[in-house]
N, C-alpha and C positions, 0 to 999 in steps of 0.2 A: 914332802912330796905326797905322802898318801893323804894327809891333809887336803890339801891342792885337787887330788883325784876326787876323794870323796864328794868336795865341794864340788868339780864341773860335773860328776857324774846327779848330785842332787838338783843342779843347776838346768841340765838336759831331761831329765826327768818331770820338772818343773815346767818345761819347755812344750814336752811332749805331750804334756796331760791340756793344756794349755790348747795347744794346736787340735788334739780332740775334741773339746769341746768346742772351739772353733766349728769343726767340722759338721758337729752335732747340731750349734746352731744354723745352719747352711743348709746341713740334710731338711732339717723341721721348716723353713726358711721356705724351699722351694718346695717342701709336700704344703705347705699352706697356698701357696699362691698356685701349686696345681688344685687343690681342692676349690680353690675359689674359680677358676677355670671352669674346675666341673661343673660349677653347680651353676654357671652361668650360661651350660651347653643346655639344661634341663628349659630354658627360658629361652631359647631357641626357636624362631618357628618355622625358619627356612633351613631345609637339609644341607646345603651347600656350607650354612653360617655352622650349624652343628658339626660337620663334618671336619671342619676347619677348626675350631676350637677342642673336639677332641684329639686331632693331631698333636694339636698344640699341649695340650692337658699332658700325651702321652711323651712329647719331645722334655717338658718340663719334670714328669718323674720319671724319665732314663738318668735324669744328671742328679735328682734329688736319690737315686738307689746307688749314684756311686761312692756318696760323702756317705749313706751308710753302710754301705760296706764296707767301705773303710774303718767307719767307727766302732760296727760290730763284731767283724772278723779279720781286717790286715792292720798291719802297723800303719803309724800315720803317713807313712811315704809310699806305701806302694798299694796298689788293686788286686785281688786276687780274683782273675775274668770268669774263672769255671763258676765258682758261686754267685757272681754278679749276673753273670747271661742267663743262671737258672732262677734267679727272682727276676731278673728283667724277663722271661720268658713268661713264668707264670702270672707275671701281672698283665703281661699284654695281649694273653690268653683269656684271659676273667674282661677284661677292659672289652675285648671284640666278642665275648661271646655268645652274640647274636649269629654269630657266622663263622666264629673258630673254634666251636664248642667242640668238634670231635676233630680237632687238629691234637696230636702231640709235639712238643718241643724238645730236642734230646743233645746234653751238651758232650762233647768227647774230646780226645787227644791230651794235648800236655797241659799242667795247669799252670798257667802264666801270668805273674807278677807285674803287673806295668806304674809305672810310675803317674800321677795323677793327671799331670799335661800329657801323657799319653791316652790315659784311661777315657779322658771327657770325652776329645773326637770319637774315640773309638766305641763309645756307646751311644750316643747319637747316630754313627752309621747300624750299628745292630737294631734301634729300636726303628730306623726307616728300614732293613733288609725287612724284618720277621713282621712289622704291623703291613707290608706290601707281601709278603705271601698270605698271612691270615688274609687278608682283602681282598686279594687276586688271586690265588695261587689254586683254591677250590672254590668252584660256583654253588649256589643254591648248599652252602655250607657242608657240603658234602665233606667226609673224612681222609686225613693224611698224616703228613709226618715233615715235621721242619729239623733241620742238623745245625748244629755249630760245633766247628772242629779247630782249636788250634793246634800249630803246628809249628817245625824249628826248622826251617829247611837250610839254614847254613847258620853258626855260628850267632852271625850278623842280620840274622831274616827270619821272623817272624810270619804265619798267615793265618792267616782266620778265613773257612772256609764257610759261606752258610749256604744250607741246599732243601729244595724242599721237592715231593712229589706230583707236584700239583699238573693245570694245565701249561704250564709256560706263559710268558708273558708277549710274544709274536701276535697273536688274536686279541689280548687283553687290553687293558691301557696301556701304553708303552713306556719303561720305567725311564726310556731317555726321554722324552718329551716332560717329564713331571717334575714339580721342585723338589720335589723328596729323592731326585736323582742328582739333581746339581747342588743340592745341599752334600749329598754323599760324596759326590765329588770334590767340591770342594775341601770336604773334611779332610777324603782321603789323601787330598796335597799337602791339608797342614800336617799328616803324620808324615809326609817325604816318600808316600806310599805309593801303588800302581792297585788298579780296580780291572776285575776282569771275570765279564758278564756270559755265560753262556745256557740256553735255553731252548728249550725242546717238547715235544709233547708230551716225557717222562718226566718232566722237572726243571726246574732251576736250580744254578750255582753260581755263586759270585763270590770270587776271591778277594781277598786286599790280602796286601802283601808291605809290609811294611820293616821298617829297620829294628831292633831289638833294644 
C-alpha cells in the first residue's frame, strides 16, 4: 500500500509538472501572438484600425497574464485574482499611458482563488471595466483613481467590485451601446453571474456578482 501511494503520489506529480508546462507554453503562446498584434498596430495608418487592434492586443494579454499566474504563483488549478488584477492593472496602465499616466489602480478585499474556467471570463471582463475608465473615466488625461474589490457576500456569492473617480460615463460614449459592454455581458452570463452599472458625476461602479 505505501508502494501504491508512493507510486500515484509520483504519478500526480508528474501530472502536475506536466500541466505547468502546458500552461507556460499557452502563457508564451498568447504573449507572442499579442506582440505580433502590436507591432502590427505601429503599421497602422487609420486611428480607428489602431484603436481596434490595440484592444485587441490588450483582450489577447489579459488571458496570456492568467496562464502566468498560474505558473508563477497558484497551483495549477486555481488563479489567485488579487495578484492577477495588480499585473493586469499595471500593464494596462503602461499600454494607455498616453492618457492614464496619472491614473492609479488599487486592488483590495479578500483574496480569491478561482478555478481557471472561472478565472478567463472573469478577466476579460476586468481588462474591458479598467481599459474603459483609463479611456473615458478622465478627459485630457487628467488624474484619478480605479478600485477593484472582491468580496464574499454569502457563502455561495462572490463580487468583484470595480469603481473609478472619474467623469461617469452618462456624457461619455455610452458603455451600453459599445462591444466591450456586450462582450461583458456576455461574459458575465457564462460565469451564472448578474452585472450592475451605476454612474454619476463622482464616478463609476460596476459590480458582477457571481457564484463562488
Amino acid at each position: 500500500l505505501e508502494e501504491r501511494n508512493r507510486s500515484n503520489q509520483l504519478t500526480l506529480a508528474e501530472k502536475e509538472a506536466l500541466l505547468q508546462e502546458l500552461q507556460k507554453r499557452v502563457s508564451d503562446n498568447l504573449q507572442l501572438l499579442s506582440s505580433m498584434v502590436n507591432l502590427q498596430v505601429g503599421y497602422a495608418a487609420n486611428e480607428v484600425v489602431r484603436h481596434a487592434l490595440t484592444t485587441t492586443h490588450s483582450r489577447v494579454m489579459a488571458l496570456a497574464l492568467v496562464y502566468e499566474t498560474i505558473y508563477r504563483y497558484s497551483d495549477v488549478q486555481q488563479v489567485q485574482m488579487q495578484r492577477y488584477c495588480t499585473g493586469l492593472c499595471e500593464y494596462l496602465v503602461s499600454l494607455y499611458s498616453d492618457v492614464g499616466a496619472g491614473v492609479s489602480c488599487a486592488v483590495s478585499g479578500i483574496d480569491v482563488s478561482l478555478p481557471i474556467e472561472k478565472a478567463l471570463p472573469l478577466a476579460l471582463i476586468l481588462n474591458e471595466l479598467v481599459s474603459n475608465s483609463l479611456l473615458h473615466a478622465f478627459p485630457a488625461g487628467g488624474a484619478g483613481a480605479v478600485r477593484i474589490a472582491f468580496e464574499r457576500e454569502t457563502p455561495a456569492l462572490l463580487k468583484m467590485t470595480l469603481s473609478d473617480n472619474g467623469v461617469g460615463f452618462e456624457d461619455d460614449v455610452r458603455l451600453k451601446d459599445s462591444l466591450g459592454y456586450e462582450m461583458v455581458a456576455a461574459l458575465v452570463e457564462q460565469l451564472h453571474g448578474s452585472l450592475t452599472l451605476q454612474s454619476g458625476t463622482l464616478g463609476s461602479e460596476i459590480t458582477v456578482r457571481f457564484p463562488a
